[in-house]
C-alpha positions as CSV (number, residue, x, y, z in Angstrom):
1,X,21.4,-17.2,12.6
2,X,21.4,-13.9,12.3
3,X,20.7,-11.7,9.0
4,X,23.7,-10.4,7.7
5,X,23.2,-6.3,7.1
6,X,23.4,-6.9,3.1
7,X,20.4,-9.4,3.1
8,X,18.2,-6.9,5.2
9,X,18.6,-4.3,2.5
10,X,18.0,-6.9,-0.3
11,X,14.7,-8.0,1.6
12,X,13.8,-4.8,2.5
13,X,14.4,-2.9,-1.3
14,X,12.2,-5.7,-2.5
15,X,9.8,-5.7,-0.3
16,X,9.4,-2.1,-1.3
17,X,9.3,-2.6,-5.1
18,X,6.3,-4.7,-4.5
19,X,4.2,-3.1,-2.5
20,X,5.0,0.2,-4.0
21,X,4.8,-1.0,-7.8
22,X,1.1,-2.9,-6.8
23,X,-0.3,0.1,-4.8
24,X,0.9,2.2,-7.7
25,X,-0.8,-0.1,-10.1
26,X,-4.2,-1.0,-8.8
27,X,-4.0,2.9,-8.1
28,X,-3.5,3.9,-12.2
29,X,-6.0,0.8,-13.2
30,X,-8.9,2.2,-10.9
31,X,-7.7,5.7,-12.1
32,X,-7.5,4.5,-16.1
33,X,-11.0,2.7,-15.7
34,X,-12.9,5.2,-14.1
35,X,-15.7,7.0,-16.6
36,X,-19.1,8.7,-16.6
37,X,-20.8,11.5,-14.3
38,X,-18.5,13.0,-11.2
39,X,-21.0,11.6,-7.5
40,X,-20.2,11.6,-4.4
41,X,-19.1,8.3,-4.6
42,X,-17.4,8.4,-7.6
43,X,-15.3,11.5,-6.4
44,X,-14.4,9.0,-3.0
45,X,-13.6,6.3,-5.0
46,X,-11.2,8.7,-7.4
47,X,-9.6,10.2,-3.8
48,X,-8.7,6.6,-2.6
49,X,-7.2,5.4,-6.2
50,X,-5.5,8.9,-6.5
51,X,-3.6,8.4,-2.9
52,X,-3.0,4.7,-3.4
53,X,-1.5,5.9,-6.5
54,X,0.7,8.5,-4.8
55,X,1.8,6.9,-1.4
56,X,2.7,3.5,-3.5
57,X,4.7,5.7,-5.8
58,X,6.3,6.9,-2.4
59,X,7.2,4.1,-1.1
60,X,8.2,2.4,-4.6
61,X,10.9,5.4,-5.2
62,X,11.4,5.5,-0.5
63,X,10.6,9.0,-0.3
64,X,8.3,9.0,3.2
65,X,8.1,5.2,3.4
66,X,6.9,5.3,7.2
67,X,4.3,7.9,6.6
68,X,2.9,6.7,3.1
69,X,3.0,2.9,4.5
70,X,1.1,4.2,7.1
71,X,-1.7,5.9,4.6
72,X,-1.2,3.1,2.4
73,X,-2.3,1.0,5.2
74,X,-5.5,2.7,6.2
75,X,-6.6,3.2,2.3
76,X,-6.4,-0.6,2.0
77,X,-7.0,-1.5,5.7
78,X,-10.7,0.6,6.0
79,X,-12.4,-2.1,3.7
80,X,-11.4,-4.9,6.1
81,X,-12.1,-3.1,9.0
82,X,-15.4,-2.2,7.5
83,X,-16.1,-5.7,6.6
84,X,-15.3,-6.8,10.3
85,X,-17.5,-4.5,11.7
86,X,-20.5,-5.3,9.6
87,X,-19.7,-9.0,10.3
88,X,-17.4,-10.5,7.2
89,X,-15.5,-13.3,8.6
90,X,-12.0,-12.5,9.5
91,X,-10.2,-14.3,6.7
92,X,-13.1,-13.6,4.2
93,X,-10.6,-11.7,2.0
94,X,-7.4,-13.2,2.7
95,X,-5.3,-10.9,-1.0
96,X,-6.7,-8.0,0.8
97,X,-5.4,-9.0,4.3
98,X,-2.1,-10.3,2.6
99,X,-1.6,-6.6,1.1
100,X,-2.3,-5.0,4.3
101,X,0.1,-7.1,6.3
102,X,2.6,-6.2,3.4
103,X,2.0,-3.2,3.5
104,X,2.6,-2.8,7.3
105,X,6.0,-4.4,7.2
106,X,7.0,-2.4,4.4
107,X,5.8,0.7,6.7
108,X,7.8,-0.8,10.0
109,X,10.6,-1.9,7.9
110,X,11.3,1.3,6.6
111,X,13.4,2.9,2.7
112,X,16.4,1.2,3.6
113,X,19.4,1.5,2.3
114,X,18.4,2.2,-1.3
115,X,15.7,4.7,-0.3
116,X,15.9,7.4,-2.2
117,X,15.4,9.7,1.8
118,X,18.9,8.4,2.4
């Protein structure tokens, strides 16, 4: 049976809200937490809590959905890939592969109806 036009843009509103709200979450938390000197690697992991920040933000309100799903995707995808490379097990992570398979069908899926790009 095929999805009736109505239930797609249920599923794909909420998919939204909850990929967007969490990105934009975890993206204030690290921001809120972070303290002490400015390094190199402090300033890096600022940049990558600042644009999860902004591109959930975008995709919670549907403004760019494809493009910041896609930035969304590599902000959250690089540690995996990382991990991979330098020989974690595949399913060593398995929230931070659930978020980045969220992510991607948010991105694929598209605003929507209810996007605010409409």
């Amino acid at each position: 049976m095929a999805a009736s036009s109505t239930r797609t843009d249920w599923a794909l509103f909420l998919l939204r809200l909850a990929v967007g709200g969490l990105a934009a979450l975890q993206g204030f938390s690290a921001l809120r937490h972070a303290h002490g000197a400015i390094t190199l690697a402090q300033a890096s992991t600022w940049g990558l809590a600042l644009g999860e920040l902004v591109c959930g933000a975008l995709v919670l309100v549907g403004l760019g959905v494809l493009l910041a799903g896609g930035l969304l995707a590599v902000l959250l995808g690089w540690p995996l890939v990382h991990g991979w490379i330098h020989g974690a097990r595949a399913l060593g992570d398995p929230r931070g592969l659930f978020r980045l398979l969220t992510v991607l069908a948010c991105a694929l899926g598209g605003g929507g109806k209810w996007a605010v790009e409409r």
